[in-house]
C-alpha positions as CSV (number, residue, x, y, z in Angstrom):
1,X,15.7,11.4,11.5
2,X,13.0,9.1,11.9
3,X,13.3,6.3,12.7
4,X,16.4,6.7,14.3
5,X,19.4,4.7,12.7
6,X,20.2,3.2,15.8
7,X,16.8,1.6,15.9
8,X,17.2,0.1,12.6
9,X,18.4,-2.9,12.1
10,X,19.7,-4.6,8.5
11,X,20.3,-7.9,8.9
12,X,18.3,-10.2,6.8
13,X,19.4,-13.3,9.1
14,X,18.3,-11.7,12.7
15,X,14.7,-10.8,10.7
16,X,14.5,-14.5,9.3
17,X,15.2,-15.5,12.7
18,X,11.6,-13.0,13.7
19,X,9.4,-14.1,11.2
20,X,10.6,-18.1,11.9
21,X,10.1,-17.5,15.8
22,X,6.9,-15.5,15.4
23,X,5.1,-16.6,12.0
24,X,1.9,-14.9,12.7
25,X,2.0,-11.8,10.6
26,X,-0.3,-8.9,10.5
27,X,-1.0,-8.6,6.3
28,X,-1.6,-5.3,5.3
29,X,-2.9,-4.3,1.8
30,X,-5.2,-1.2,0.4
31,X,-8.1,-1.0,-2.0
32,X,-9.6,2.5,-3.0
33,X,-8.0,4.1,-0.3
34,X,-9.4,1.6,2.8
35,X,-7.4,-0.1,4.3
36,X,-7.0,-4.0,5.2
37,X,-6.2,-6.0,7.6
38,X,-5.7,-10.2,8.8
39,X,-3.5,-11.9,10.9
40,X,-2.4,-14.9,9.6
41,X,0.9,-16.9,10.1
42,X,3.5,-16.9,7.4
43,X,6.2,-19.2,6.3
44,X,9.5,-18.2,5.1
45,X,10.5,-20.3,2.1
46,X,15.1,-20.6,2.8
47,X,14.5,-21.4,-1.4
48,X,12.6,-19.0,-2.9
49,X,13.4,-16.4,-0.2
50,X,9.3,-15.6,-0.5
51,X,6.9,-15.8,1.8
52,X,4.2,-18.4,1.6
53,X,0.6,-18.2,3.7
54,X,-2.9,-18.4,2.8
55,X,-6.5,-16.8,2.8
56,X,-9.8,-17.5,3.4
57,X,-11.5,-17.1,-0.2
58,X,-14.6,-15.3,1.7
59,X,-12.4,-12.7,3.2
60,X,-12.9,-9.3,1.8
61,X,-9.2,-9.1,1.3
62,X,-8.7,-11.2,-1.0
63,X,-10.1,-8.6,-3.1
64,X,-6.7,-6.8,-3.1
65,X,-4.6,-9.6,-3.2
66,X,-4.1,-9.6,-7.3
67,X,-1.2,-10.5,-9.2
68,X,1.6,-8.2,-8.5
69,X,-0.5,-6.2,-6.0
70,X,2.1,-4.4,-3.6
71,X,1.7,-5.7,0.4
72,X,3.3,-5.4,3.6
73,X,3.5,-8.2,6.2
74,X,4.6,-6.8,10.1
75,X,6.0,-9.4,12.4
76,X,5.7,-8.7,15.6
77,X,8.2,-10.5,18.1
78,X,8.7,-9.8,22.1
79,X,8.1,-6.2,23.5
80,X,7.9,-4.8,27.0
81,X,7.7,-1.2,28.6
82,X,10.9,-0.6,30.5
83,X,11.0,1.3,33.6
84,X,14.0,3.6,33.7
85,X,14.4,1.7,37.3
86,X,16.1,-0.8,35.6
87,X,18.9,1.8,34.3
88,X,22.0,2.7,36.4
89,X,22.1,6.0,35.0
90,X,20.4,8.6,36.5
91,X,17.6,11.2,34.2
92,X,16.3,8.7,32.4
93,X,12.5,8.0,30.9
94,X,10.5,5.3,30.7
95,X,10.1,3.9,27.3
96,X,8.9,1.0,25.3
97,X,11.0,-1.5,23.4
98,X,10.4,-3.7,21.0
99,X,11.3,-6.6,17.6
100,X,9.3,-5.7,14.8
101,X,10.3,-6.7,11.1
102,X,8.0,-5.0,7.9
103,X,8.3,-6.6,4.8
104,X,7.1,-5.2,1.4
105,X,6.5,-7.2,-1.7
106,X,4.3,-8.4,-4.2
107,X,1.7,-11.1,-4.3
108,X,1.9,-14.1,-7.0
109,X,-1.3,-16.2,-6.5
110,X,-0.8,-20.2,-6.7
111,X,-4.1,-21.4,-8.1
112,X,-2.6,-24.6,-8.4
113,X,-4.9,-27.1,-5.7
114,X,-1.5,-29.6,-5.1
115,X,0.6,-26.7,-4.9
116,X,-2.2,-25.1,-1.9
117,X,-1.9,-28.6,-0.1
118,X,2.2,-28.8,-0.6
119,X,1.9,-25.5,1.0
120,X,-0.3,-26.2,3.7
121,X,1.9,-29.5,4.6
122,X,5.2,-27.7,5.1
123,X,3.3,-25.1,6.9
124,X,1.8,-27.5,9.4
125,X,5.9,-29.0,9.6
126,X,7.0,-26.2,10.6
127,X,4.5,-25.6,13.0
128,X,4.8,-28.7,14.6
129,X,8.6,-28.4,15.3
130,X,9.7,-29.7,17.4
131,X,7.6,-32.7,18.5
132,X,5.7,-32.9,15.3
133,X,2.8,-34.8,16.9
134,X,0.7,-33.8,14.2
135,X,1.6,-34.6,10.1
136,X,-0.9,-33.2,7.9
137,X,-1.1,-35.8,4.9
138,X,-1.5,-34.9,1.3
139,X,-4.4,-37.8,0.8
140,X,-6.2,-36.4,4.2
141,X,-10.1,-36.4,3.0
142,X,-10.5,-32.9,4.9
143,X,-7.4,-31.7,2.4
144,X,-10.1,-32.0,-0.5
145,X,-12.2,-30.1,1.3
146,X,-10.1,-27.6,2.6
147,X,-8.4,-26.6,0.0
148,X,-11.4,-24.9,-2.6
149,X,-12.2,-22.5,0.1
150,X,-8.8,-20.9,1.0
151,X,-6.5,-18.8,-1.6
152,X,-3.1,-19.6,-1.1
153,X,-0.7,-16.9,-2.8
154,X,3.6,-15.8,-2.6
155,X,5.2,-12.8,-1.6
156,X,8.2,-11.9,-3.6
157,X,10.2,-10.0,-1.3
158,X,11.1,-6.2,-2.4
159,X,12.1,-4.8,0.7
160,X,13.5,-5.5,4.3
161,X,12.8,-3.1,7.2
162,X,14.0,-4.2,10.8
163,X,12.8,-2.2,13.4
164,X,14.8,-3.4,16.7
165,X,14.2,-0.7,19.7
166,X,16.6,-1.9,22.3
167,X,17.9,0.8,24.7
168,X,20.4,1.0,21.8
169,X,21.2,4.9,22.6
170,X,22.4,4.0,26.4
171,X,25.4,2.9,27.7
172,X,26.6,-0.8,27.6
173,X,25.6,-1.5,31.2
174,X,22.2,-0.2,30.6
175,X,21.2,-1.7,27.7
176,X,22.2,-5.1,29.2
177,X,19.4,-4.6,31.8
178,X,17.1,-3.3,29.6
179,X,17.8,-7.1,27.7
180,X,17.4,-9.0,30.4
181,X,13.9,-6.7,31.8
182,X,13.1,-7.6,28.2
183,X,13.6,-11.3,28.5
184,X,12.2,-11.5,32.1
185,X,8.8,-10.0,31.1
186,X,8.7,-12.1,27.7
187,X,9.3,-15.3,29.7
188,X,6.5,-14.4,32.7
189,X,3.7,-16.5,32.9
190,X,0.5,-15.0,31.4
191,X,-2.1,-17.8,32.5
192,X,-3.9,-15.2,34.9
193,X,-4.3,-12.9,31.6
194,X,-5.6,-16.0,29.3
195,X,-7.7,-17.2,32.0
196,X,-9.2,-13.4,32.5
197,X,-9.3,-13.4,28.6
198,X,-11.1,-16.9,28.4
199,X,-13.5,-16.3,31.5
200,X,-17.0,-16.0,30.2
């Protein structure tokens, strides 16, 4: 079977907990057969239990994004290759692991202009936890602006797919390293890489 059970993972919490820690969601969606593609972040509404994010009006996307148009978001949270160094077993492989969370739903535009700003202030809350040094105003003059050149639509939620590759297939001891291998890599600094990245 594919993916393997032990990979899959069917709590709705633990994948709230994803798309809250790592908002920025790849939306995927398909017009006449081509596909398409933009990262943008994503906020989990604990009310509606929808997701709520919006769109550039000039992206070509928004072409797909009709009422009731079927989408899937992929979250993508921490993910490191792990050498089978870290294992106390012997005959081993390396392998990747990985927290990823696909969700599948339907769009429901909100054409509404104080329902686009509403969403665009609790976006920018939640963002800012937990120092909030930033509050985006509903009467900020850029707000007017802002808001006719962005599409701001729902996602009504129609399926839950956690994909959690964790070393779940060795023994207790091993998939213990393979967490903390995971954790150590997630927390390492990356400033040489964004520096590299950045460098002109």
């Amino acid at each position: 079977m594919y993916p393997p059970p032990h990979h899959q993972v069917d709590d709705i919490d633990k994948m709230i907990a994803v798309i809250k820690q790592y908002p920025l969601g790849m939306l995927v969606s398909v017009k006449d057969n081509k596909p398409f593609l933009t990262h943008i972040p994503f906020i989990y509404n604990n009310k509606t239990g929808r997701l709520v994010a919006h769109i550039d009006k000039s992206n070509p996307q928004l072409e797909t994004l009709q009422n009731g148009a079927s989408v899937t978001v992929v979250f993508k949270g921490p993910d490191c290759y792990i050498s089978p160094s870290v294992y106390t077993s012997e005959n081993q492989l390396p392998t990747w692991n990985y927290i990823i969370v696909h969700i599948t739903g339907n769009v429901q535009l909100l054409n509404n202009p104080e329902a686009a700003k509403q969403s665009m202030i609790t976006m920018t809350e939640f963002l800012e936890k937990p120092d909030h040094k930033f509050i985006l105003h509903k009467d900020n003059p850029k707000m007017e602006q802002f808001v006719n050149y962005i599409q701001t639509f729902e996602i009504e939620i129609t399926n839950w797919e956690g994909k959690f590759k964790l070393s779940q297939d060795k023994s207790e001891v091993d998939q213990e390293h393979a967490k903390q291998a995971l954790i150590k890599k997630s927390e390492a600094s990356i400033s040489g890489f964004i520096k590299t990245i950045y460098s002109k």
